[in-house]
C-alpha positions as MATLAB code, in Angstrom:
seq = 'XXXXXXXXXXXXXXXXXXXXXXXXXXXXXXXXXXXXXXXXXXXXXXXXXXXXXXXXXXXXXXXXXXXXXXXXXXXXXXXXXXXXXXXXXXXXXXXXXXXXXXXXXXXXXXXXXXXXXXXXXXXXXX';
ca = [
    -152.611   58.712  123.112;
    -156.174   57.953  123.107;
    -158.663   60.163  124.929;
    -161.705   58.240  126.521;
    -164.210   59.813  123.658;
    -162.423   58.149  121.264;
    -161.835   55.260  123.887;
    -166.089   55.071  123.942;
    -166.440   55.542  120.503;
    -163.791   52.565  120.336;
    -166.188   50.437  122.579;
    -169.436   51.566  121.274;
    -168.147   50.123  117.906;
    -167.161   47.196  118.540;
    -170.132   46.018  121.094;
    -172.926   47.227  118.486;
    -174.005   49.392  121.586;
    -176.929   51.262  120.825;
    -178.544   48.598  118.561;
    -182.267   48.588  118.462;
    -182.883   44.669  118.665;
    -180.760   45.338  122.665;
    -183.849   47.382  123.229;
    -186.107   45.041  122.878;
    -184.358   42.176  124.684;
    -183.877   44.573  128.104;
    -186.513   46.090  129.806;
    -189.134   44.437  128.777;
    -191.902   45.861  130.148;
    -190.874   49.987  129.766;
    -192.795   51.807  127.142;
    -191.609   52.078  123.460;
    -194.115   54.322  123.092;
    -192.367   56.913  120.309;
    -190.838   60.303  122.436;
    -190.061   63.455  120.379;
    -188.875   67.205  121.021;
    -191.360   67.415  123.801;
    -190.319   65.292  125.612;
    -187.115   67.315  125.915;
    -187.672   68.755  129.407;
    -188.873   65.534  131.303;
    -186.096   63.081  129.530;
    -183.413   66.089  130.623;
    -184.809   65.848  134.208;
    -184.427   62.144  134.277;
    -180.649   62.318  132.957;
    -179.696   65.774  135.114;
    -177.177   63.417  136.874;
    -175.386   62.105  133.997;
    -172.306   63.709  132.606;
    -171.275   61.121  130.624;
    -172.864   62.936  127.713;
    -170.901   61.587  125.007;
    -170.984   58.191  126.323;
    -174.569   58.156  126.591;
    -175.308   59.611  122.706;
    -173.202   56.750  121.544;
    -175.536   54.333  123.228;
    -178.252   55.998  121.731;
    -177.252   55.803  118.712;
    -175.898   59.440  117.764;
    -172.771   59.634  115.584;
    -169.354   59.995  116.954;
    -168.609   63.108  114.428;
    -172.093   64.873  115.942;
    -171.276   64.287  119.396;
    -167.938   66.077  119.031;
    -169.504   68.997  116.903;
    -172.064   69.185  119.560;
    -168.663   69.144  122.283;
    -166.673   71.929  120.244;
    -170.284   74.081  119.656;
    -170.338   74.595  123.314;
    -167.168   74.809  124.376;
    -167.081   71.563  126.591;
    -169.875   72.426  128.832;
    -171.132   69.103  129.993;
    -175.061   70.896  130.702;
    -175.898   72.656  126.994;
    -174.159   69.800  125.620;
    -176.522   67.066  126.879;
    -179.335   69.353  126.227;
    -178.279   69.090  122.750;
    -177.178   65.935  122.124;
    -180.981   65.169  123.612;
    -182.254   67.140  121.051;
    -180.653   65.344  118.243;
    -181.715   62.107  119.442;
    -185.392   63.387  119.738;
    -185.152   65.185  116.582;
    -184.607   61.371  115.126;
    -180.855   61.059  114.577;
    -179.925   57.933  116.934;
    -182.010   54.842  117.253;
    -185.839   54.681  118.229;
    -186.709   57.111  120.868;
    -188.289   55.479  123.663;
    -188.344   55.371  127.110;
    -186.954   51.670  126.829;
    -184.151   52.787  124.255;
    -183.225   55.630  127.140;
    -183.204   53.146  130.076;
    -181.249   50.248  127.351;
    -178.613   53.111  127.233;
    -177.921   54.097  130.381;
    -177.999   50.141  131.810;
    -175.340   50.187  128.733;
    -171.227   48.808  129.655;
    -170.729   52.379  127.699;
    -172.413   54.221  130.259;
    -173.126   51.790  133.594;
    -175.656   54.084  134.984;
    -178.045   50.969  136.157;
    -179.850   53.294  139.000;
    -180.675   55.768  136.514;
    -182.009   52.929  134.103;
    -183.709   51.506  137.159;
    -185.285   54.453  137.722;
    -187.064   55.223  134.067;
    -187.911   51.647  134.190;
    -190.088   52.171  136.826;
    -192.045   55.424  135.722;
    -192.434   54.458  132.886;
    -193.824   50.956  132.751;
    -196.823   49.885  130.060;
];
């Protein structure tokens, strides 16, 4: 029986979600200026909604083995474990770390949060 991690992982794979050249074809005009660690606080308050977690650090480019150390680390609990897996992208361990690679993610099939992507779009516009 597959579980929908590995069900996203499954998906992730085989669409090449997550790829840097989607970035640059979607959201056009949101900045790629480079985000690091602190940024941490403001790209948490943009994502507070999502609980897809694992879903989303696939589309950013994290690893499927991090992402479930990350899960087991914290015992499942959907709010440290977005706070980390956050931290790992902005520590440099998924693709470029941009506003448009955050919005490119969350318009992702993987994680179909459009009004969140929407949203980042819009503050955050060159």
């Amino acid at each position: 029986s597959i579980n929908r991690v590995d069900l996203a992982h499954s998906i992730a794979t085989s669409h090449g979600i997550g790829t840097p050249k989607e970035s640059e074809s979607r959201y056009p005009d949101v900045s790629s200026e480079q985000l690091d660690i602190s940024n941490l606080g403001e790209v948490l308050e943009d994502i507070f909604t999502v609980h897809e977690w694992i879903q989303l650090g696939l589309a950013l480019g994290l690893s499927y083995h991090g992402l479930r150390t990350i899960e087991m680390k914290h015992h499942q609990d959907p709010h440290h474990c977005r706070t980390e897996m956050v931290r790992d992208w902005l520590k440099g361990l998924g693709n470029e770390r941009s506003w448009r690679q955050l919005a490119c993610a969350l318009d992702s099939p993987l994680t179909g949060r459009t009004e969140i992507a929407t949203m980042i779009a819009t503050q955050h516009r060159v």
